[in-house]
Structures are given as structure tokens and as C-alpha cells.
C-alpha positions in Angstrom: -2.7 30.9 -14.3 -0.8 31.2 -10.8 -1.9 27.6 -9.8 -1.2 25.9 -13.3 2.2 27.3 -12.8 2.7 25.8 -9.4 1.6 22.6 -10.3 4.0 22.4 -13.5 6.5 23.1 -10.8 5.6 20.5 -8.5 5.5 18.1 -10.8 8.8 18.6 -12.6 11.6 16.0 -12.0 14.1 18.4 -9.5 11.0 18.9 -7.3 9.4 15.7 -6.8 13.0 14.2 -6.2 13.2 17.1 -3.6 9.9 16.0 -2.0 10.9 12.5 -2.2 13.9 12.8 0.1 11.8 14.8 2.2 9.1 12.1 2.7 11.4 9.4 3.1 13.2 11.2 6.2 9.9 12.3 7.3 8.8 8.6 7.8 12.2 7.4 8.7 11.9 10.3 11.8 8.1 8.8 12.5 9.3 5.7 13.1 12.8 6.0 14.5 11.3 8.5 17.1 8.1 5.9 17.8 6.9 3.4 19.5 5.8 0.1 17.5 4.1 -3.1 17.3 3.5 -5.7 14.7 0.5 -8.2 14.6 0.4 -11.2 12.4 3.9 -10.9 11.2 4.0 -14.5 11.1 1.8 -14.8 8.4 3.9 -12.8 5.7 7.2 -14.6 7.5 4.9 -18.2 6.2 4.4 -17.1 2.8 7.9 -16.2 2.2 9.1 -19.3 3.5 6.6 -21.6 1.8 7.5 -19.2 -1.3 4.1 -18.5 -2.1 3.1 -15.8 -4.5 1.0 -13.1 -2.5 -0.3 -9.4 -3.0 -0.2 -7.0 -0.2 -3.2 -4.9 0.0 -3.8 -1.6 2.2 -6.0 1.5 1.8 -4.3 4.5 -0.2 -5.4 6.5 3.3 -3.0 3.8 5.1 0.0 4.4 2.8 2.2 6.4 4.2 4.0 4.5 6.9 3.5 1.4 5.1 7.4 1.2 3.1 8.3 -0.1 6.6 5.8 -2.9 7.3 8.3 -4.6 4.5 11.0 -5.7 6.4 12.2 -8.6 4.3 15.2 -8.5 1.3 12.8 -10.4 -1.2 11.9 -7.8 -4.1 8.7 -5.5 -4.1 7.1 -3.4 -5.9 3.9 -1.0 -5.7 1.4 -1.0 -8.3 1.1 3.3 -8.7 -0.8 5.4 -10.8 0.7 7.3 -13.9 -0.5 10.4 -12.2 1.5 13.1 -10.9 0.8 11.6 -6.8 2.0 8.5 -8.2 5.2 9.6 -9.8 5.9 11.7 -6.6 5.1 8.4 -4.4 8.0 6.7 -6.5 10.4 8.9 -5.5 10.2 8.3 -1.7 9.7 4.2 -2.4 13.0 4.3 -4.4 14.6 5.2 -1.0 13.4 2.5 0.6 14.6 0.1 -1.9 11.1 -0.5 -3.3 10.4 -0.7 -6.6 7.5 0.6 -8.8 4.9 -0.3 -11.6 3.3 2.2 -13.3 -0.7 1.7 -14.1 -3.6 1.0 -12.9 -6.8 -1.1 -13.4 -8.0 1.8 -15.8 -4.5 3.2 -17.2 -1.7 1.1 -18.7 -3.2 -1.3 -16.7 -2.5 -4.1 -19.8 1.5 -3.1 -20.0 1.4 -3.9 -16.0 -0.3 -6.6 -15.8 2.2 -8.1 -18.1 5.2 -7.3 -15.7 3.5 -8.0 -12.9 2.9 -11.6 -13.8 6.8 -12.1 -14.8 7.8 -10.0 -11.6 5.6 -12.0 -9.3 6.6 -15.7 -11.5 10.5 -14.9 -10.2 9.4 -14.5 -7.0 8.6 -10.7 -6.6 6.2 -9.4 -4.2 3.5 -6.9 -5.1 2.0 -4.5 -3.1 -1.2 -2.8 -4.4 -4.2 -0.1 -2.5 -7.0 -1.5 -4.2 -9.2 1.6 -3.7 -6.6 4.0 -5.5 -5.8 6.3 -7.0 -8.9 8.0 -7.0 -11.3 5.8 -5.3 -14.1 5.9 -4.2 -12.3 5.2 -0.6 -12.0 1.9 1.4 -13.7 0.4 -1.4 -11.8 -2.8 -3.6 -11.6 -2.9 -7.2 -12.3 -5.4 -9.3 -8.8 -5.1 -10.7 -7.6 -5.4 -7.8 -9.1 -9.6 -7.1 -8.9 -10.3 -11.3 -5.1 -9.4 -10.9 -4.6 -11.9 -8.2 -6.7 -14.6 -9.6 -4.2 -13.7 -12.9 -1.3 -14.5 -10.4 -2.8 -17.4 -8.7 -1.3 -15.3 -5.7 -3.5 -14.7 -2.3 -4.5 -11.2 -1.3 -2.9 -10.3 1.9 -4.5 -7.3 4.1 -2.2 -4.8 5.8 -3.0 -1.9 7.8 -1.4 0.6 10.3 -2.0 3.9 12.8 -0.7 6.0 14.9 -1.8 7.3 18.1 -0.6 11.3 17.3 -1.7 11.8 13.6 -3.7 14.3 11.5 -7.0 13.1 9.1 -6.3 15.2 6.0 -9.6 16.4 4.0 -9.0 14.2 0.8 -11.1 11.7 -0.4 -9.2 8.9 1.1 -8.9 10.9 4.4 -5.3 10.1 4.8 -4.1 9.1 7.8 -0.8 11.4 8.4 1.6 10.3 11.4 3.0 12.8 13.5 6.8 12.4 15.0 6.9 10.8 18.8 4.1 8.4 19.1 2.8 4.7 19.0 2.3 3.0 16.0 0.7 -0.4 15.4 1.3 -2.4 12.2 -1.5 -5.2 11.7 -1.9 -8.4 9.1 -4.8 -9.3 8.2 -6.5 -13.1 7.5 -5.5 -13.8 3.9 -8.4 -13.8 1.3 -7.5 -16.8 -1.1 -7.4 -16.2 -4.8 -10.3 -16.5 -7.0 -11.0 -19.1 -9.4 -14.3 -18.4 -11.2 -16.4 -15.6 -11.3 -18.0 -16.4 -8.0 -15.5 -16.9 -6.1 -14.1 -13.2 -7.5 -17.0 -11.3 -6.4 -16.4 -13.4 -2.7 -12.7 -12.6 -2.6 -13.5 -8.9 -3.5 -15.9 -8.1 -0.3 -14.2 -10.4 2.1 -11.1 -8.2 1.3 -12.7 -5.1 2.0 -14.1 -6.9 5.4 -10.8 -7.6 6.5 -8.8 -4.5 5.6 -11.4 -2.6 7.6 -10.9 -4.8 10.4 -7.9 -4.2 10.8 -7.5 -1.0 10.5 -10.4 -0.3 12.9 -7.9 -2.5 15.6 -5.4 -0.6 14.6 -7.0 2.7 15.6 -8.4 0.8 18.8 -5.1 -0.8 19.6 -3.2 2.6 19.7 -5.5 4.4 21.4 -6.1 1.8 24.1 -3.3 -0.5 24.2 -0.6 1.5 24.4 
């Protein structure tokens, strides 16, 4: 009874826009008080040029720094859950000028889809963690590759880490960044959008390849290269 009670309290509006300013100064402080680099930025800096639709793609576990990878004024948004993490995630996005869609590739996934396709057709960008929100971890979708096929838009790996962090015990083992460290943001090669049902199964594991690549030279590149 004591723990249904907390959670109705964490979940009501008041708190989770409490949390939310919270998490947003706790990144800011991350990366104001850190050290960074950023690999590949050229090949997001290409696509918004050429104004080509894309999907930016990172593990849920990789989330949390991620709000300032986007460093562009074109409009984003994150695909999120209609669960409670997902409403909660929303409110720290908001205060990094970053929109949000509620659904998933199993919930209100149909009502998304639909404003995904006009968001990205005026030029939006979406970003999306194709193994959330529940996983299993480091694992794609299938929503995930149908969606961009839908968009005709490439899938665009992103990944990050920090040197000083903590590995919490949830299923996506999410990568917390501690205050006063090095921090490596990494693109990934972009996985072209399907076209048939072949080439969807194709674009599914070669995104998994590549978003594990990178964040394994993430983990390597703070640890050695910095």
C-alpha cells in the first residue's frame, strides 16, 4: 500500500515537472563541468544540408546525455512511451526545446505513426531508441526499420559515454554520467531505409551492428583517449 502510494506521487504532474527541472540541470552540470568530443558530426551536419529526412537512433541505456548531441535549430522530437518513464522523460526534453510523441511500436503506435510522417514531411527530425521502452536491451525493433521505410528517411546511429559514470541495475543497464569527466559523443555509418521485406530484416541487424559499434568506441575512446 506504501509503494502504490509513492508511485501515484511520483507520477503526478507537480512531481515529474519537479524531476524534470532537476534532470535537465543535472545534464546541463554534466556537460558544462566536462570534457567533450564529437565524432562524425559531419554526417548529421550533411543530412541537414542536403535536407534529407533521417531518424536518429541510440540505446534507451544511452539516453540520458543524448538532448545535447542535437545541436542544430531544425525541429525534433522523441518517439516516448505512454508510460509513466516516458511522461517523466518529456518533462526534462521540454527544457531542451525538444519535442515529444507519445507511442510506441506496441501502444498508440498507429496515432504516431501518423504524426510522425507529417512531422518528418515538414522537415522534422525524429529521434527514436529502438530497443525501448521495455526491451529486451540493445536489441532493434521491427517498428523501429518499418517506421523508417514508412518515412523513406535513413536510420542514423548515435551513441555516447562518459569516463566517470555509474551502470544502474535495470534492464537496459543505463549508463548514468557523473559531474567532472570526459564524454565522447559518436555517429554512426547510416543504415539506408528499407524497401522490401528483405532489405527490412538487413536494415534491422546492420543497425544493431553499428549502434554497438559505437558505443563500444565510445567506452574505449573515453577510457583510453582521453
Amino acid at each position: 500500500m506504501v509503494k502504490e502510494f509513492f508511485k501515484k506521487v511520483l507520477r503526478s504532474d507537480g512531481v515529474q515537472s519537479l524531476l524534470g527541472w532537476i534532470g535537465y540541470f543535472y545534464i546541463q552540470s554534466v556537460y558544462r563541468t566536462s570534457r567533450w568530443s564529437y565524432s562524425n558530426r559531419s554526417i548529421l551536419c550533411q543530412y541537414i544540408e542536403q535536407q534529407k529526412p533521417f531518424i536518429i537512433c541510440f540505446w534507451h541505456g544511452r539516453l540520458m546525455m543524448l538532448p545535447l548531441a542535437w545541436q542544430w535549430s531544425k525541429p525534433f522530437t522523441m518517439l516516448l512511451s505512454e508510460h509513466g518513464d516516458g511522461a517523466l522523460i518529456a518533462k526534462v526534453l521540454k527544457h531542451f526545446h525538444i519535442q515529444h510523441t507519445k507511442g510506441s511500436t506496441t501502444r498508440g503506435g498507429a496515432k504516431a505513426v501518423r504524426h510522425l510522417i507529417h512531422f518528418s514531411s515538414t522537415g522534422g527530425i525524429i529521434g527514436i531508441t529502438p530497443d525501448g521502452p521495455r526491451g529486451p536491451t540493445t536489441t532493434v525493433s521491427p517498428g523501429t526499420v518499418t517506421l523508417s521505410k514508412w518515412l523513406q528517411a535513413d536510420l542514423i546511429p548515435v551513441s555516447y559515454a562518459t569516463r566517470r559514470r555509474r551502470i544502474l541495475k535495470t534492464w537496459d543497464r543505463f549508463h548514468f554520467p557523473l559531474p567532472f569527466t570526459q564524454g565522447a559523443f559518436i555517429v554512426g555509418t547510416p543504415v539506408p531505409y528499407p524497401t522490401d521485406s528483405e532489405t527490412t530484416e538487413k536494415a534491422r541487424i546492420l543497425l544493431k551492428i553499428e549502434l554497438d559499434k559505437i558505443t563500444q568506441q565510445a567506452d574505449e575512446q573515453v577510457k583510453n583517449h582521453f
